[in-house]
C-alpha positions as CSV (number, residue, x, y, z in Angstrom):
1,X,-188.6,-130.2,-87.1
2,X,-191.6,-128.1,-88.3
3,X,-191.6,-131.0,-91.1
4,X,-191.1,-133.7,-89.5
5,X,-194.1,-132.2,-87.1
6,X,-196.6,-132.1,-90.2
7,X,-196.1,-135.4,-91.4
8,X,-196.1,-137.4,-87.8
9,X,-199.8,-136.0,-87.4
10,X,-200.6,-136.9,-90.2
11,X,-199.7,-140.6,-90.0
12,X,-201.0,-140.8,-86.2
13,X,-203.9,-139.6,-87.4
14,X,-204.2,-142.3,-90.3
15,X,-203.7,-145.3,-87.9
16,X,-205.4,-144.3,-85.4
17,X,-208.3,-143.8,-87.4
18,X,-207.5,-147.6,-88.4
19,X,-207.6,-148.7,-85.0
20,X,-210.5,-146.9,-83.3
21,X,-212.9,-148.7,-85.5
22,X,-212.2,-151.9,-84.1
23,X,-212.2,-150.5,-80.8
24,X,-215.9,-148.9,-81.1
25,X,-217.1,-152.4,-82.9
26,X,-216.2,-154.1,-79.2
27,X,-217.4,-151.0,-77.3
28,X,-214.3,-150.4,-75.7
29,X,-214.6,-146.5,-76.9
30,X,-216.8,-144.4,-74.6
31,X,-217.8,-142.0,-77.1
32,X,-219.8,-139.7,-74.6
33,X,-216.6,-138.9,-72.7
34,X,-214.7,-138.7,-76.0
35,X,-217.1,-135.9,-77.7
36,X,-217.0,-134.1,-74.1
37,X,-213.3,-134.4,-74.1
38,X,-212.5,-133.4,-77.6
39,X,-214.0,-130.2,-77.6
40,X,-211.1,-129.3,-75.1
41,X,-208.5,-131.0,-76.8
42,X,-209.7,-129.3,-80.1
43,X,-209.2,-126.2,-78.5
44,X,-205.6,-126.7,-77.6
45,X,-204.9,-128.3,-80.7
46,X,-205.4,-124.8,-82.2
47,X,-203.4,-123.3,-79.6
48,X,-200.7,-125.6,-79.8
49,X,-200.1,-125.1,-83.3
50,X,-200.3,-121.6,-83.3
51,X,-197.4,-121.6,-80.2
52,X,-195.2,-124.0,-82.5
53,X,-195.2,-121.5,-85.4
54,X,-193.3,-118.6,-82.5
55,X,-191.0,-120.9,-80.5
56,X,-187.5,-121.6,-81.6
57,X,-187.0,-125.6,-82.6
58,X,-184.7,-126.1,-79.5
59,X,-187.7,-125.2,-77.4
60,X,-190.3,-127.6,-78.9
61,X,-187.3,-130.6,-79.2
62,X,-187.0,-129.5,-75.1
63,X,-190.5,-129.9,-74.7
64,X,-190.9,-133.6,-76.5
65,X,-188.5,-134.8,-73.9
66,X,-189.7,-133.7,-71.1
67,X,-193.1,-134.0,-71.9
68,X,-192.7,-137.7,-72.7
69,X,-190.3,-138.0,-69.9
70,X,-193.4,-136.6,-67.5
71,X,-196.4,-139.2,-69.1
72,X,-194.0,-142.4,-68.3
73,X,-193.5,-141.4,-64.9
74,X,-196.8,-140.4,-64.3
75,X,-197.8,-144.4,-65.8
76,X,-195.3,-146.1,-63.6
77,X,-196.0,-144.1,-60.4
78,X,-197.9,-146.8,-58.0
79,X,-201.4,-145.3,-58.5
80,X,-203.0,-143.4,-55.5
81,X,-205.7,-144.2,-53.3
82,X,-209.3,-143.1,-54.0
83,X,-210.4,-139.4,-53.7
84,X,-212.8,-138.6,-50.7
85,X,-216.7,-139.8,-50.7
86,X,-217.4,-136.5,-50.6
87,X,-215.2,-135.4,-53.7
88,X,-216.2,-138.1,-55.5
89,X,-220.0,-137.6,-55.1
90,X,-219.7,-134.1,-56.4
91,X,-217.1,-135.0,-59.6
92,X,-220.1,-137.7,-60.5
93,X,-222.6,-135.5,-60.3
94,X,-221.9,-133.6,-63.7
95,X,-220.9,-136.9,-65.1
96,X,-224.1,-138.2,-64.0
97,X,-226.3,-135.5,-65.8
98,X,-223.6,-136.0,-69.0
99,X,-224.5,-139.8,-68.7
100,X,-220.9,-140.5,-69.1
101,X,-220.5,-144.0,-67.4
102,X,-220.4,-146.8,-69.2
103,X,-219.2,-150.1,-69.3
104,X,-217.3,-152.8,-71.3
105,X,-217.3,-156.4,-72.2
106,X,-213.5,-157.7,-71.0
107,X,-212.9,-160.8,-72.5
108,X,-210.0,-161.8,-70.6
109,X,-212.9,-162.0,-67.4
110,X,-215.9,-162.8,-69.4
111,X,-218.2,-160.8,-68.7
112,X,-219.9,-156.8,-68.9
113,X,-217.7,-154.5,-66.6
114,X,-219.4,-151.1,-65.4
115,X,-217.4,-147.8,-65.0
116,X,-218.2,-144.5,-63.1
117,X,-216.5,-141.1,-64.8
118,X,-215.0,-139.1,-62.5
119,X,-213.4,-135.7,-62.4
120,X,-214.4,-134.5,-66.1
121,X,-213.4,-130.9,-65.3
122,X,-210.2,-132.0,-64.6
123,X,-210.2,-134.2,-67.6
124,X,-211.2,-131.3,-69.8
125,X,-208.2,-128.9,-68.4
126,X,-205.8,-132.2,-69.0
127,X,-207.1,-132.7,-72.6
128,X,-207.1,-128.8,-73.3
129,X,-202.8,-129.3,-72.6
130,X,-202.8,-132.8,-74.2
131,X,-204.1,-130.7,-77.4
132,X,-201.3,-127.9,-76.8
133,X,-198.7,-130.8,-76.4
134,X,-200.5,-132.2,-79.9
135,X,-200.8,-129.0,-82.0
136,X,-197.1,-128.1,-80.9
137,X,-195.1,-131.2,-81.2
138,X,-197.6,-133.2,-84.3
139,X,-197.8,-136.3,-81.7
140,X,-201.4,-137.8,-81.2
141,X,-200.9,-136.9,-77.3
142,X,-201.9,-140.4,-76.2
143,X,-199.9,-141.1,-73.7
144,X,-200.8,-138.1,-72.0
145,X,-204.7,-138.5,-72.5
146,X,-204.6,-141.8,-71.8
147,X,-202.8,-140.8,-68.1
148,X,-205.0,-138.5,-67.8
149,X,-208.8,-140.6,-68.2
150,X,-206.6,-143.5,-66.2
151,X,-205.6,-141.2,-63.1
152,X,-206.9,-138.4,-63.2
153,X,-210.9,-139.7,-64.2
154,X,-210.2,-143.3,-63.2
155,X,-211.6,-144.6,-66.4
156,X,-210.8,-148.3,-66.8
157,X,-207.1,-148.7,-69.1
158,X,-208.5,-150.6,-71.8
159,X,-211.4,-148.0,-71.8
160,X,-208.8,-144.8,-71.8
161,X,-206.6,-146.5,-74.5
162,X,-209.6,-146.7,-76.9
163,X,-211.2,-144.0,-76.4
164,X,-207.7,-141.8,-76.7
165,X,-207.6,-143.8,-80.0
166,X,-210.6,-142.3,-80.8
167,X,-210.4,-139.2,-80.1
168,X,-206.6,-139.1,-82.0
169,X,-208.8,-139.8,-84.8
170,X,-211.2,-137.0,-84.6
């Protein structure tokens, strides 16, 4: 498995490096919140990969399962309501002196959609454990980064999904 971990980074990295071009071209890719984000995920890329080097392979075939098992459910669950006024005003503010919002051209409606960021200290703890999950297990941790900007920072799907991409990449 400790193979077969080296080389799937290395080919998720390769595509996804293919793909997040296109996605910056169209300005899908918030690259603010992906520079903020990565520093985290960096950080528990190293830590990840340091882990996968003591645990037994059992443990980190254990841990694919059931970390992919968690990211579906978390996608499918019927997404909650809205935090608080209150909650949300104070998450915004540190993405408002970040200048982290942004906004998208959607095709599909035709015209330039604007986003708010919110929650990026969650975001950052989430991406820290999407870079464990990474660094452990050689998967690009998508599906887990891509819950967490969708739920957990509300970012727009199509925005998560590119700038995960991106930051797979980096």
């Amino acid at each position: 498995i400790r193979f077969a971990i080296g080389a799937s980074i290395i080919s998720v990295i390769a595509t996804s490096s293919g793909a997040a071009a296109a996605y910056v071209r169209e300005r899908l890719t918030n690259l603010r919140v992906a520079m903020l984000l990565e520093v985290a995920t960096v950080a528990g890329a190293l830590s990840g990969a340091f882990l996968s080097g003591l645990l037994a392979a059992r443990w980190l075939y254990l841990s694919f399962g059931l970390i992919l098992a968690f990211s579906a459910v978390m996608m499918l669950r019927k997404r909650g309501s809205h935090a608080q006024p209150d909650d949300a005003a104070r998450a915004d503010a540190w993405a408002d002196r970040l200048q982290l919002h942004n906004s998208y051209y959607d095709e599909a409606e035709h015209k330039e959609l604007p986003y708010r960021v919110h929650n990026p200290r969650l975001g950052l703890a989430l991406m820290y454990i999407a870079g464990v999950v990474s660094g452990l297990l050689g998967i690009g941790s998508g599906a887990l980064k891509v819950t967490a900007m969708d739920l957990a920072m509300r970012l727009p799907i199509k925005v998560s999904s590119a700038t995960s991409n991106f930051m797979i990449g980096v």
